[in-house]
C-alpha positions in Angstrom: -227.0 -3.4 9.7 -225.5 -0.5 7.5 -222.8 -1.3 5.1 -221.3 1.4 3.8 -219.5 1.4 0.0 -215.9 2.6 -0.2 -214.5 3.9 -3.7 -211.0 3.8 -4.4 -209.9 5.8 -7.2 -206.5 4.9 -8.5 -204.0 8.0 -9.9 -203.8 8.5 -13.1 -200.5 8.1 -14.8 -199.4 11.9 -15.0 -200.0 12.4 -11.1 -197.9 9.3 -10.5 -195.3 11.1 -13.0 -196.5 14.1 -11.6 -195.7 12.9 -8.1 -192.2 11.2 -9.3 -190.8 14.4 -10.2 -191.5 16.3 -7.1 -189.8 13.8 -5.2 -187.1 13.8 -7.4 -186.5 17.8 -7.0 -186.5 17.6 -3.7 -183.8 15.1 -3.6 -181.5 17.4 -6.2 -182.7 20.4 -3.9 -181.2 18.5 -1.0 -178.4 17.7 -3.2 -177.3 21.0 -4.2 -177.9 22.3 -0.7 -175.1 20.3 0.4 -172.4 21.6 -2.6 -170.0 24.1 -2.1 -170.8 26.6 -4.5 -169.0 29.4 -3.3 -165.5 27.8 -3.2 -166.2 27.2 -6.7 -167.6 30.6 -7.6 -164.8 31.9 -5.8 -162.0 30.5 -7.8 -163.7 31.1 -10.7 -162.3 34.6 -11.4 -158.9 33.0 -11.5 -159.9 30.6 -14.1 -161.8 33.8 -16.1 -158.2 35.8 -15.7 -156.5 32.7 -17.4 -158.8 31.7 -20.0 -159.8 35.2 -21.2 -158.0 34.5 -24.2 -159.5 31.2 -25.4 -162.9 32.0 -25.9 -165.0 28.9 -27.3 -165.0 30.4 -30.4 -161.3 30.6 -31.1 -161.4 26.8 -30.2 -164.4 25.6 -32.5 -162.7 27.6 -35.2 -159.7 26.3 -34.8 -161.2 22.4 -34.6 -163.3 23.2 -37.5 -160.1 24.6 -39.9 -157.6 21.4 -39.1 -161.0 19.0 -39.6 -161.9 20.1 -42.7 -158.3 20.6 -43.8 -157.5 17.0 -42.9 -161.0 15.6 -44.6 -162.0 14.6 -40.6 -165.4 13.5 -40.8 -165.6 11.1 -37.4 -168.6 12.8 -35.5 -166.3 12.1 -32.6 -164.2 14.8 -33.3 -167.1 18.0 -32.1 -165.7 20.4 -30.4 -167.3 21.5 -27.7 -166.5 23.2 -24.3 -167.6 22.8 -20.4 -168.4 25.6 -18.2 -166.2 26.0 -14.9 -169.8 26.6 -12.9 -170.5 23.2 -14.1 -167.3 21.3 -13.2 -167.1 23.0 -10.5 -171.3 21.2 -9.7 -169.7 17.9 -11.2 -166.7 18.5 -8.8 -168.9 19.1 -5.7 -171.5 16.7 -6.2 -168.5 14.1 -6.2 -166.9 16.0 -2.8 -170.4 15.9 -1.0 -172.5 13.2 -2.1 -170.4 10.0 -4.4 -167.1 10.3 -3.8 -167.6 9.7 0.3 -165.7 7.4 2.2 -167.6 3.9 1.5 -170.1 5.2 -0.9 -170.5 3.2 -3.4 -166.8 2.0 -4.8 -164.9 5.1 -3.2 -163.4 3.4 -0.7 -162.0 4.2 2.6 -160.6 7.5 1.7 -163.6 8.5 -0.7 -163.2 10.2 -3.9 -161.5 14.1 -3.8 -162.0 14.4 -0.4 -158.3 15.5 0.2 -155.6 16.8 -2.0 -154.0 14.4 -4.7 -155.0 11.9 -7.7 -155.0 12.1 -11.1 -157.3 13.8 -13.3 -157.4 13.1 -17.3 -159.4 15.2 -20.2 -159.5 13.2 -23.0 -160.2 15.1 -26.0 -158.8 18.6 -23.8 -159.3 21.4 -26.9 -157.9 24.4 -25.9 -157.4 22.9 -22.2 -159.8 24.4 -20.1 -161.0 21.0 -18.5 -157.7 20.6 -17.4 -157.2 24.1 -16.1 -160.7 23.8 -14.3 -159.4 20.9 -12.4 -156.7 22.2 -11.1 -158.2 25.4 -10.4 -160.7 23.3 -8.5 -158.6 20.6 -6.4 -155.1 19.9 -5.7 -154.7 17.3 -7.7 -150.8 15.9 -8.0 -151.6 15.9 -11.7 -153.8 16.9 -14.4 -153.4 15.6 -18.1 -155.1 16.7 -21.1 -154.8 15.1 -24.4 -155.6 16.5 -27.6 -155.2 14.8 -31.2 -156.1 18.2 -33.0 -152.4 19.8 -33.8 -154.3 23.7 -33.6 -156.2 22.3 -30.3 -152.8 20.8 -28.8 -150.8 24.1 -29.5 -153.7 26.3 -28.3 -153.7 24.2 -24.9 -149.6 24.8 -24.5 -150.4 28.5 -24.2 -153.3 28.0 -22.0 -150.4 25.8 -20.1 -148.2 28.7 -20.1 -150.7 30.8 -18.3 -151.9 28.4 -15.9 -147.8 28.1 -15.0 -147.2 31.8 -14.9 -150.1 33.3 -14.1 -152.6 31.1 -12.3 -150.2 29.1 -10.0 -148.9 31.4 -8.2 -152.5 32.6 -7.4 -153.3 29.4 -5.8 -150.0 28.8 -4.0 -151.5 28.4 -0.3 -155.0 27.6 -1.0 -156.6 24.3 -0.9 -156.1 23.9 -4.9 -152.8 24.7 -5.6 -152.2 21.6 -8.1 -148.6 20.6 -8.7 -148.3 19.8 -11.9 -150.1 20.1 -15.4 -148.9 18.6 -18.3 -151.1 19.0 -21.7 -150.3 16.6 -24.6 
């Protein structure tokens, strides 16, 4: 009678970890296969053609004079901006994969999957959150506040834009939002 030995060699911790995030790439590859980029690339150059004028820098400057005029010290008061390409992930992520009918707490009618709701920037800057959103779903309104006076004022012209310029370039698309109020 022959008895053979058998060795098992356990992984060592950085192939588990190793292991872990290859799984977890192919689940965000999968993920990102199922977003809608090009809707979002594609209504990017409207949000370019409205925003030209508030580049991030006008905006930190602006934030930095009023903070350091006031003596602002709260860490809480950074300025700091989002990208439209990344909304426009955060947006589609929430379209495609959370905000489905049942998934999780969405509900029966899901998170943005058709036009309406409310969307809210809190801490807005210059506005271009706000503007993103509605650029990127027909939402029945889109609020921005801002406690920063320069910030605030800057936002009302990114308003104005949005009302003159950017509306009427949405008027018949999925993402023509009906109202934006900044405050």
């Amino acid at each position: 009678m022959s008895s053979k030995a058998v060795t098992t060699i356990a992984p060592l911790p950085f192939e588990v970890e190793a292991k872990k995030l290859d799984e977890e790439e192919e689940l965000a590859a999968t993920m990102l296969a199922k977003l809608d980029m090009v809707s979002v690339l594609s209504s990017k150059d409207v949000f370019d053609s409205l925003m030209q004028s508030f580049p991030a820098t006008l905006g930190k400057a602006v934030s930095k004079k009023e903070r350091e005029e006031l003596q602002l010290k709260d860490p809480n008061l950074v300025y700091g901006e989002i990208t439209f390409e990344t909304l426009g992930v955060i947006f589609e992520k929430i379209k495609k994969v959370y905000g489905r009918p049942f998934q999780g707490t969405s509900g029966p009618a899901g998170f943005l999957q058709s036009r309406g709701g409310i969307f809210y920037d809190l801490g807005s800057g210059t506005g271009k959150g706000v503007i993103g959103a509605a650029v990127l779903h027909n939402f029945d309104v889109c609020y921005g506040i801002e406690c920063l006076e320069g910030l605030y004022t800057l936002s009302l012209d990114a308003l104005n834009a949005y009302n003159t310029r950017g509306k009427a370039r949405l008027i018949g698309r999925e993402n023509d939002t009906r109202e934006l109020v900044s405050m």
